[in-house]
VEXDREN-2710 file (C-alpha; in Angstrom, 1 decimal):
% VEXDREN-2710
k/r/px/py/pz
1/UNK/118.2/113.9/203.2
2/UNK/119.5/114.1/206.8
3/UNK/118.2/111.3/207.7
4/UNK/120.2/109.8/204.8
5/UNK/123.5/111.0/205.6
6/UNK/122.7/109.6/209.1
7/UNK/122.2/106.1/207.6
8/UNK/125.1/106.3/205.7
9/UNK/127.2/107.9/208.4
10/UNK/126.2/105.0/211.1
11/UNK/126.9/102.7/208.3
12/UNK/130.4/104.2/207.9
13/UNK/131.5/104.1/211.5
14/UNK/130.1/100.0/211.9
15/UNK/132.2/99.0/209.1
16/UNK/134.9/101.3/210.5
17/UNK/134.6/99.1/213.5
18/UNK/134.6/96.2/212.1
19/UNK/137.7/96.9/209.8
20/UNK/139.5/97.8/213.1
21/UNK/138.4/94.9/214.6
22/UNK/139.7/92.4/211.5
23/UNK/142.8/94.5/211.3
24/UNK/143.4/94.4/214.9
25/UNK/142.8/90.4/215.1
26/UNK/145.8/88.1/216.0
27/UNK/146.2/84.6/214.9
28/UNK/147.9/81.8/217.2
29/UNK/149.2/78.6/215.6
30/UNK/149.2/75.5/217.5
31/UNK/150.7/72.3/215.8
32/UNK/149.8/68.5/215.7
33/UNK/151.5/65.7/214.9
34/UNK/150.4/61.9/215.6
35/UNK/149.0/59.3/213.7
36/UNK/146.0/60.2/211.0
37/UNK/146.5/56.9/209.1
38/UNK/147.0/52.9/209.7
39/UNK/145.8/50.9/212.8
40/UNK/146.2/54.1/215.4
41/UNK/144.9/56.4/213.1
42/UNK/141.4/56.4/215.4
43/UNK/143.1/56.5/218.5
44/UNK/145.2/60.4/216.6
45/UNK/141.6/61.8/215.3
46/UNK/139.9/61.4/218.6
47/UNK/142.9/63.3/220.0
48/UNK/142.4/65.5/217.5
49/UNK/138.8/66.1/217.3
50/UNK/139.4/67.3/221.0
51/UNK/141.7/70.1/220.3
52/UNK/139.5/71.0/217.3
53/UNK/136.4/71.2/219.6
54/UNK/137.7/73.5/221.9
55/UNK/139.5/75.5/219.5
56/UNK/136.2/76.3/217.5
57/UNK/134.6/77.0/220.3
58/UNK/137.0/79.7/221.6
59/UNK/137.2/81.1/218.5
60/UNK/133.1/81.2/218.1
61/UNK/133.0/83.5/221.5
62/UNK/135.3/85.7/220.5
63/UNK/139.1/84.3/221.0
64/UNK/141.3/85.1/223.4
65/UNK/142.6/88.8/224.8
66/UNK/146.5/89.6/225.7
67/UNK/147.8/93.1/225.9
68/UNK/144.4/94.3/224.7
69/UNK/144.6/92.8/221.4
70/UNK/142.7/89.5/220.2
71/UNK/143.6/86.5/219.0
72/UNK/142.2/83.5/217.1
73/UNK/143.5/80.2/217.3
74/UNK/144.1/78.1/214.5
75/UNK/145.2/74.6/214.0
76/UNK/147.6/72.7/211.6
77/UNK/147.8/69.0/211.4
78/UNK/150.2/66.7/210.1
79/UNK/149.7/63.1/210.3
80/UNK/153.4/61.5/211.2
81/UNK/152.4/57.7/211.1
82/UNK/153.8/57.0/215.0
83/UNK/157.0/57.2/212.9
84/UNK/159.6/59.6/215.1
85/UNK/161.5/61.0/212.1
86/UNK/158.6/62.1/210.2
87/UNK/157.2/63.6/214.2
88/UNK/160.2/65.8/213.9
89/UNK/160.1/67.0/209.9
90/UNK/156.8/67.7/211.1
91/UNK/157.5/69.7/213.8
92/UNK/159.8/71.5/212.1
93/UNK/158.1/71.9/208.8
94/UNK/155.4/73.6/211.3
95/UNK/158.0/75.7/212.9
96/UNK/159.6/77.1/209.6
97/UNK/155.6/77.8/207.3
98/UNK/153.5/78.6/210.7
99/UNK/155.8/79.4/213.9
100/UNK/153.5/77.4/215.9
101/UNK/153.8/78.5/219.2
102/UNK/152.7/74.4/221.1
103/UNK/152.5/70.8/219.2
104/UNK/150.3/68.1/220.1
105/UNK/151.5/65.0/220.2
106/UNK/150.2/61.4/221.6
107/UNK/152.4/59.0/221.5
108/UNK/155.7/58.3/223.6
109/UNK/158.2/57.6/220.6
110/UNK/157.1/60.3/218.8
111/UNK/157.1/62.4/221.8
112/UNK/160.5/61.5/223.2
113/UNK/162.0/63.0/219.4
114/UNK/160.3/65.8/219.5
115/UNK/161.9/66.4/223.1
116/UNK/165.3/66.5/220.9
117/UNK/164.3/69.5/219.3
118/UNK/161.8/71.7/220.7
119/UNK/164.2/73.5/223.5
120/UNK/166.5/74.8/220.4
121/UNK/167.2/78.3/220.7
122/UNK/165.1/81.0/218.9
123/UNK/163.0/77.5/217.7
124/UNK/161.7/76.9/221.2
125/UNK/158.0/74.9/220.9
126/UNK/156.2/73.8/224.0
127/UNK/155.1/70.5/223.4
128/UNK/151.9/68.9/224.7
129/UNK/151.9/65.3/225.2
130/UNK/149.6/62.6/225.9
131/UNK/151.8/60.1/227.2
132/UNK/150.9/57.8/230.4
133/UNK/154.4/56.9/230.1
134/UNK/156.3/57.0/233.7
135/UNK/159.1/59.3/234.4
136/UNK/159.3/61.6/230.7
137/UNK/157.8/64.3/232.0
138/UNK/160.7/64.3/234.8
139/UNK/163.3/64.1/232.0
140/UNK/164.2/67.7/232.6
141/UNK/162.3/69.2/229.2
142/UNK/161.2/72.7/230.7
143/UNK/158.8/73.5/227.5
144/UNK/156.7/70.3/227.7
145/UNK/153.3/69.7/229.4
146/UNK/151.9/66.0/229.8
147/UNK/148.2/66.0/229.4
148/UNK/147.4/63.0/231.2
149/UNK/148.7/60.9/234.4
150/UNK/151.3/58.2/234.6
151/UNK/150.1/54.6/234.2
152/UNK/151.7/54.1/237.6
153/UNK/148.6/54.9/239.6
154/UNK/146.4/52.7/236.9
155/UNK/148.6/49.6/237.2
156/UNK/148.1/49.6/241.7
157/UNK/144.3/50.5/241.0
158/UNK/144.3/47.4/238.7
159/UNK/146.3/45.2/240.8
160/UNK/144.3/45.9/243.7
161/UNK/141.1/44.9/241.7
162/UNK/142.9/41.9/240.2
163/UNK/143.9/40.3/243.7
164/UNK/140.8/40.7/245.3
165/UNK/138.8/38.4/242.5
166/UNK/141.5/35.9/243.6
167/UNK/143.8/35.8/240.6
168/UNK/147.2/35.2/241.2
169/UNK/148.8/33.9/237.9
170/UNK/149.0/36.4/234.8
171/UNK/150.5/36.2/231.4
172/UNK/151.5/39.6/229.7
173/UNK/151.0/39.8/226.1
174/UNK/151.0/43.7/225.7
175/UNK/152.0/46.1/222.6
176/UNK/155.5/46.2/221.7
177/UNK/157.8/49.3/222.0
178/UNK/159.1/51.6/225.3
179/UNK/155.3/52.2/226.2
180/UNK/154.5/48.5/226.0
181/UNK/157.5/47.5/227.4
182/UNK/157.4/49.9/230.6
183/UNK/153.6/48.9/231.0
184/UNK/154.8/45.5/231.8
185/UNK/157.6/46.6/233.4
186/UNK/155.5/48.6/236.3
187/UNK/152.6/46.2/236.2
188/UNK/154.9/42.9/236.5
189/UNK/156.4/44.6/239.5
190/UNK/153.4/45.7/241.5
191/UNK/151.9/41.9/240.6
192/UNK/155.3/40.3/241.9
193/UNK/155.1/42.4/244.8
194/UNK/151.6/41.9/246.0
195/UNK/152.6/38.0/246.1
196/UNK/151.3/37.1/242.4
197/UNK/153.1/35.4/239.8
198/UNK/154.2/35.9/236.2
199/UNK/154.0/33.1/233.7
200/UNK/154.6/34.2/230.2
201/UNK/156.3/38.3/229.6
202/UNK/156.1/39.0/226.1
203/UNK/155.1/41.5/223.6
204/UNK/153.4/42.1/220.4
205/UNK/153.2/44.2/217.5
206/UNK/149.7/45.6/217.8
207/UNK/150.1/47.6/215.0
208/UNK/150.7/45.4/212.3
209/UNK/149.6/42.1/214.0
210/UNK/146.1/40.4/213.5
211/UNK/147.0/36.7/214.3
212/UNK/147.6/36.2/218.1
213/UNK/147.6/32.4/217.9
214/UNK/151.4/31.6/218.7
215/UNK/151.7/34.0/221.7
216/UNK/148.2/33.0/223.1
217/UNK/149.3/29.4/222.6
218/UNK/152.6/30.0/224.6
219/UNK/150.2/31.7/227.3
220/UNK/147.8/29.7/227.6
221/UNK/149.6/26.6/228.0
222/UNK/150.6/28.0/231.5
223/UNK/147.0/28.5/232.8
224/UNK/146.8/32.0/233.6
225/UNK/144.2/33.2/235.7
226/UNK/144.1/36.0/233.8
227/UNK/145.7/37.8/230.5
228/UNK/147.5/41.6/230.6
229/UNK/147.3/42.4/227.0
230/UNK/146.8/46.0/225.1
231/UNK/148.0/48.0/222.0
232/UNK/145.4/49.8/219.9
233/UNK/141.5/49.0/220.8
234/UNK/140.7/46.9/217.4
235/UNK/143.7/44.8/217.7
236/UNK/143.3/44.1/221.5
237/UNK/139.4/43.3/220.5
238/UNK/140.7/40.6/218.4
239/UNK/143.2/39.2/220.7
240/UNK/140.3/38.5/223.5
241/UNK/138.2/37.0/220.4
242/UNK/141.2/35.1/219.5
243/UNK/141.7/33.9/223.3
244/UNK/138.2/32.8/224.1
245/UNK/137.7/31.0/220.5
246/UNK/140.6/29.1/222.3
247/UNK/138.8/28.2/225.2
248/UNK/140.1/30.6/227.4
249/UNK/137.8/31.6/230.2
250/UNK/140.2/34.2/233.1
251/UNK/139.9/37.5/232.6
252/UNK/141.8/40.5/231.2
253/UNK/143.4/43.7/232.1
254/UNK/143.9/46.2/230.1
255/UNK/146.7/48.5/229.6
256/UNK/145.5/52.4/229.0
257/UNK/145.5/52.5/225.2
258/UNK/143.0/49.6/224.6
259/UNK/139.6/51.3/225.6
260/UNK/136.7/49.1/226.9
261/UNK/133.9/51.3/225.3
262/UNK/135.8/50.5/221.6
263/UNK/136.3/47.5/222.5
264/UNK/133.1/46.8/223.7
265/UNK/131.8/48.2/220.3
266/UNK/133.7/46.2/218.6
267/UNK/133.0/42.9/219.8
268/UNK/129.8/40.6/218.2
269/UNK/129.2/39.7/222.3
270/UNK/130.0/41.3/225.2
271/UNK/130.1/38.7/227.0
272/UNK/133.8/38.2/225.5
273/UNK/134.9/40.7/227.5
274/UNK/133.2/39.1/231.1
275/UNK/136.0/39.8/234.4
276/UNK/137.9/42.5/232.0
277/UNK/139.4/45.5/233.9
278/UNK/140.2/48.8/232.6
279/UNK/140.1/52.4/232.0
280/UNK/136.5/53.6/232.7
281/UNK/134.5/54.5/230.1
282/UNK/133.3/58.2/229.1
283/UNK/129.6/57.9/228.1
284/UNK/128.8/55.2/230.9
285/UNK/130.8/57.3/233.5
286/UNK/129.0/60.4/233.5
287/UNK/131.6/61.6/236.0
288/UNK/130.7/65.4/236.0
289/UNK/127.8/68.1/235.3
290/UNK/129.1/68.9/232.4
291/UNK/129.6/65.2/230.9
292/UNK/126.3/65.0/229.4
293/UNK/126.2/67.5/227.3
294/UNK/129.6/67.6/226.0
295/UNK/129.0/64.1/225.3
296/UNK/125.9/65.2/223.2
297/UNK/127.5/68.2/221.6
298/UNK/130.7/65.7/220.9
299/UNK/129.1/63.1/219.2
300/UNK/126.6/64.7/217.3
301/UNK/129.7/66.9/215.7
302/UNK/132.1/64.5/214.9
303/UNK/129.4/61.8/214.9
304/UNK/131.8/58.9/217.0
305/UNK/132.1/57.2/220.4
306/UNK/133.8/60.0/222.8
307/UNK/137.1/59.2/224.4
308/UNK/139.3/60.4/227.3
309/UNK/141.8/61.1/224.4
310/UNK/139.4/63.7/223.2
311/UNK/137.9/64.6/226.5
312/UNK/141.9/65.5/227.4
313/UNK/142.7/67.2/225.2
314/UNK/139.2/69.4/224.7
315/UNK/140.7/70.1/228.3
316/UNK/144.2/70.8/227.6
317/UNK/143.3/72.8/224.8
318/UNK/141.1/75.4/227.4
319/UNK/144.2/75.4/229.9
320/UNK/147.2/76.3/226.8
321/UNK/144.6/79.4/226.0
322/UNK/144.1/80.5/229.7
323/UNK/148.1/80.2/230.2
324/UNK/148.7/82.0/227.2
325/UNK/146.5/84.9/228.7
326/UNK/148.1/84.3/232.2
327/UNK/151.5/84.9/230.6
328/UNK/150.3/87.9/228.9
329/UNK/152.4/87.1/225.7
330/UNK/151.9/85.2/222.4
331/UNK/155.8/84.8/221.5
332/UNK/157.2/84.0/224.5
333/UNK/156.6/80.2/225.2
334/UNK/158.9/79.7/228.5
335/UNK/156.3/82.5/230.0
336/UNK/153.6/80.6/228.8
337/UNK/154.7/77.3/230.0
338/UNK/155.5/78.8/233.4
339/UNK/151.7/80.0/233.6
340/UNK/150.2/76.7/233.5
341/UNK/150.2/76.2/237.6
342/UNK/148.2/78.9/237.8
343/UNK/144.9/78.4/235.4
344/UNK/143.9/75.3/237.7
345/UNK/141.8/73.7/239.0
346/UNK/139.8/73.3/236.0
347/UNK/136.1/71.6/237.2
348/UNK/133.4/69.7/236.3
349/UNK/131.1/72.3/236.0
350/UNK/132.7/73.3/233.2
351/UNK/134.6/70.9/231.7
352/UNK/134.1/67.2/231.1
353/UNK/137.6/66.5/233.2
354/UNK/138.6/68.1/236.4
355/UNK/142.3/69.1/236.9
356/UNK/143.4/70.3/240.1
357/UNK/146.6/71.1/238.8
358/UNK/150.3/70.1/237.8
359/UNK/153.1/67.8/239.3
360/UNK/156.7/69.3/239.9
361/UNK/157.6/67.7/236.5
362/UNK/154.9/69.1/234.4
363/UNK/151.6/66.2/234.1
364/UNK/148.2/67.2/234.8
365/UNK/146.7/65.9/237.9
366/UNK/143.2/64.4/237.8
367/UNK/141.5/61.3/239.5
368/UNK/142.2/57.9/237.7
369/UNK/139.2/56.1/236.7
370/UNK/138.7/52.4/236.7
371/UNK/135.8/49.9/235.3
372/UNK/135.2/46.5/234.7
373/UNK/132.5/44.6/233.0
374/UNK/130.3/42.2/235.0
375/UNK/127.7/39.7/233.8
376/UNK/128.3/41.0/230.2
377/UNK/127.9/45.0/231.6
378/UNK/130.0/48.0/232.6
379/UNK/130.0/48.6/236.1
380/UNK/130.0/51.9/237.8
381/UNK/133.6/53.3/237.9
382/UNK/135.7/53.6/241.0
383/UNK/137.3/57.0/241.1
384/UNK/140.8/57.1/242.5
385/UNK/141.9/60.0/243.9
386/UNK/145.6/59.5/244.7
387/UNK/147.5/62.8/245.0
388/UNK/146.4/64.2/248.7
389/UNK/148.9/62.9/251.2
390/UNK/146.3/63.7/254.4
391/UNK/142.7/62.9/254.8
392/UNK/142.6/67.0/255.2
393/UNK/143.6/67.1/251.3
394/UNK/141.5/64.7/250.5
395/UNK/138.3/66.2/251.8
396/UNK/139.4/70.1/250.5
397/UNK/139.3/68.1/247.1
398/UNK/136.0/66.5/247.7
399/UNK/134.2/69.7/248.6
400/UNK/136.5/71.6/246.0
401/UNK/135.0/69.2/243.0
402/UNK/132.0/68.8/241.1
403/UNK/132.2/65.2/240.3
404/UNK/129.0/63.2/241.1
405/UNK/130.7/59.8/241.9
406/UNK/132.3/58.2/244.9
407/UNK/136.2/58.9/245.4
408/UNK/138.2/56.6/246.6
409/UNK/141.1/57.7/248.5
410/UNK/144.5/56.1/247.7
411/UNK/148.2/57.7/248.1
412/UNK/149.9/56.4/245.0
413/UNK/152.6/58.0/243.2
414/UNK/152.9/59.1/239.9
END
């Protein structure tokens, strides 16, 4: 009988425990908004599989702890079609039903409303962006964190590559819109002045286009040696089908949205793609220890090629938890935006992207990666690091990360 009433009185205090512990539990909303449907609706779920990742996985081991209580994450997404109206109903849809604390968001248009709105008082939002897009994150919004580097440092790693294979004539057919229009902006003015010259400047409505034969007539006719063309990966994989069933035979450059490894999928014959330079690829980069298995854990989850989009923001998501701990506070998102600076370096021991920190103006700082394919192949990637001003910087950051590729030194800036 005593030993009973022991049973029963263990039992008693364990489910006393756990009650406490349910009761005791916080929850912490974080928002999304980008596309879910039409021709960038792969590009928004591999952004969004990232976040979900790493929010699952915080969540399996426990949460997070401020002021002694924990907290769960969960997340709410809204699919808002690249549209910038519907980006802000979303936002504030979110705001009014779930007081998310953060929104995701990928896109620069959709971005730059949401920037409109998330500084209101007692409505404050900190929004997380993946935008390469130069100069937003120095537009002054103090709640914002950009998730990934400006296309500046790309576009010199790309011209550099360009000039040495000899090509000095380029017509620009790139996605239409500010991003597409500043891509060619920045990269038409590092090609003019390295000495190269522009023969056709136009863009293109990746989104709804699948017939590229009048603006590949107009630049072909001025014999290019080479094409700068990008917008979403399946309609830039048609455009270089489109130019080589024309007889074209330069090569191409790609602006950061079209990614080789979809495009390479994509494509009957990789050959297509022979002298194309881009953003390296995740599974053939293998840049850190812990590549490989995220890549494994990735794919066989959400069972599709991995990104950077989702690589970033698996990353992202880790840094918004350890600022919100940093700050100490779940409510108070200027603390918890103010915290970031301190929760890096993040490395490649345990993450699949190293960030070493923030700029002044709020982006992530990590190396910029560039490939190219050769003989029908990806080559290995060159790994720019561009943010140490002395050779002193540069080697703290070589023995400070874990990557197992080459750097490259090279002052650029963002």
């Amino acid at each position: 009988m005593k030993k009973c009433n022991s049973s029963i009185f263990i039992m008693a205090i364990i489910l006393a425990t756990m009650w406490a512990a349910i009761a005791g539990a916080g929850e912490i909303v974080i928002g999304y908004s980008g596309p879910l449907s039409g021709p960038a609706a792969d590009y928004g779920v591999d952004c969004l599989n990232g976040i979900t990742m790493a929010i699952d996985e915080i969540n399996s081991r426990g949460g997070i702890t401020v002021k002694n209580r924990n907290y769960t994450f969960r997340l709410e997404k809204m699919d808002d079609g690249v549209n910038p109206a519907r980006a802000t109903s979303n936002a504030l849809q979110m705001r009014a039903e779930h007081k998310v604390m953060a929104i995701y968001n990928p896109v620069t248009s959709t971005t730059l409303a949401l920037m409109k709105i998330n500084e209101q008082k007692r409505n404050e939002f900190i929004i997380m962006t993946y935008t390469s897009m130069p100069g937003i994150s120095e537009m002054g919004n103090r709640l914002m964190l950009t998730i990934t580097p400006s296309f500046n440092i790309a576009a010199k790693a790309q011209v550099d590559l360009a000039w040495e294979r000899g090509w000095r004539k380029v017509a620009m057919i790139v996605t239409a819109g500010p991003y597409g229009d500043m891509w060619r902006k920045v990269f038409g003015e590092e090609w003019i002045g390295r000495g190269g010259t522009i023969t056709v400047n136009k863009s293109a409505n990746y989104y709804i286009r699948t017939d590229f034969k009048a603006p590949l007539a107009e630049a072909l006719a001025t014999n290019p040696d080479f094409l700068f063309i990008g917008g979403p990966s399946s309609t830039t994989g048609l455009l270089i089908e489109q130019a080589r069933d024309k007889g074209f035979e330069g090569g191409f450059v790609l602006i950061d949205q079209a990614k080789l490894e979809a495009i390479y999928s994509l494509l009957s014959k990789p050959l297509l793609m022979e002298g194309t330079i881009g953003y390296a690829t995740v599974e053939k980069s293998n840049l850190y220890p812990a590549s490989q298995t995220f890549f494994e854990r990735y794919t066989s989850i959400y069972k599709r090629a991995l990104t950077w989009e989702a690589v970033t923001h698996y990353t992202s998501m880790y840094a918004l938890a350890k600022a919100i701990i940093a700050a100490g506070t779940v409510d108070d998102v200027k603390a918890v935006r103010a915290a970031f600076p301190g929760v890096f370096p993040l490395l490649g021991d345990k993450y699949p992207l190293e960030v070493f920190g923030i700029t002044p103006g709020g982006r992530m700082i990590n190396a910029t990666m560039i490939q190219t394919v050769k003989y029908g192949k990806l080559t290995e990637p060159r790994v720019f690091v561009w943010w140490p001003k002395t050779q002193k910087e540069f080697n703290q950051i070589k023995k400070l990360s874990r990557i197992t590729k080459p750097m490259i030194w090279k002052i650029m800036t963002d």
